[in-house]
C-alpha positions in Angstrom: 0.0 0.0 0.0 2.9 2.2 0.8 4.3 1.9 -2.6 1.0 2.9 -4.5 0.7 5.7 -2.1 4.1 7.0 -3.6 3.3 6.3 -7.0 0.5 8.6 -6.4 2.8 11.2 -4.6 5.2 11.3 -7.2 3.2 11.3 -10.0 1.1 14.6 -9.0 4.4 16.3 -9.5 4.4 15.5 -12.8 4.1 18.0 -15.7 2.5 17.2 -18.7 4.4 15.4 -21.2 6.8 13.8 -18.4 6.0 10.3 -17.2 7.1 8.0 -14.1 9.3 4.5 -14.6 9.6 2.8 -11.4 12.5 0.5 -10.8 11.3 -2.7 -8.2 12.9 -4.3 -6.5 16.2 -4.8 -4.5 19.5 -5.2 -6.1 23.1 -5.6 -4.9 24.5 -3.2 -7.3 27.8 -5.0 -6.7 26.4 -7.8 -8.7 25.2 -6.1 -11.5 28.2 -3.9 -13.7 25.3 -2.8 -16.0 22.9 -1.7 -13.5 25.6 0.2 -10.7 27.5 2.1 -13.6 24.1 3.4 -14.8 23.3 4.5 -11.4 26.9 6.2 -10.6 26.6 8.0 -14.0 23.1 9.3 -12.8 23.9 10.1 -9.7 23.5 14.3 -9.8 24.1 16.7 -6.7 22.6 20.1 -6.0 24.4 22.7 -4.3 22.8 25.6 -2.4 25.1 28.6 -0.3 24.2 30.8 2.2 25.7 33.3 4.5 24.0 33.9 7.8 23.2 37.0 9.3 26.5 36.3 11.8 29.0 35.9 9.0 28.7 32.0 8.9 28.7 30.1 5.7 26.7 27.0 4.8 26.5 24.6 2.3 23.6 22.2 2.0 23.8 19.5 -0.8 21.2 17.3 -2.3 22.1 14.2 -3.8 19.3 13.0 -6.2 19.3 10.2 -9.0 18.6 11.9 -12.4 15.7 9.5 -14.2 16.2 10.6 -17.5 20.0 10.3 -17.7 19.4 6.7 -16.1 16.5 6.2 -18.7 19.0 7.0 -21.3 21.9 5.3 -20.5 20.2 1.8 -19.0 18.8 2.3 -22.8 21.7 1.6 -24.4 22.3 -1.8 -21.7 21.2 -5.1 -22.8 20.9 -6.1 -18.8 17.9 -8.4 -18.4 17.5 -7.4 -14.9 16.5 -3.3 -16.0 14.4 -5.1 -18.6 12.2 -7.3 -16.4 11.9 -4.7 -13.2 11.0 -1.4 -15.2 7.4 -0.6 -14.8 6.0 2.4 -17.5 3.0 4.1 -15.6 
């Protein structure tokens, strides 16, 4: 139930024209080449800066997993196991 409650999250984010894959599943990434080099080349970071009133600086950073450059380059894999758990809602 929790993972249809996601799906639903998730997709109301959506803009039009964009669509959700979900990946199921767990999988050592160790044991797949395929699947953990197309997660470490879609693995993106976001950076935000700010100064505080007292002089301080801060840095927060957001690491995220980009879908479409793992869309596109698990495209390009023959790896059964991204063909068999990749769900197109």
């Amino acid at each position: 139930m929790q993972l249809l409650h996601f799906f639903f999250q998730v997709k109301s984010m959506l803009h039009d024209g964009q669509e959700l894959v979900i990946i199921g599943g767990a999988h050592s990434l160790h044991r797949h080449e395929k699947l953990a080099i197309a997660v470490s080349k879609a693995t993106r970071g976001h950076s935000l800066q700010e100064t505080k009133n007292d002089g301080r600086f801060h840095v927060h950073t957001k690491t995220y997993l980009d879908g479409a450059i793992l869309k596109e380059v698990s495209a390009d894999s023959y790896s059964l196991l991204l063909k068999s758990t990749a769900f197109n809602f």
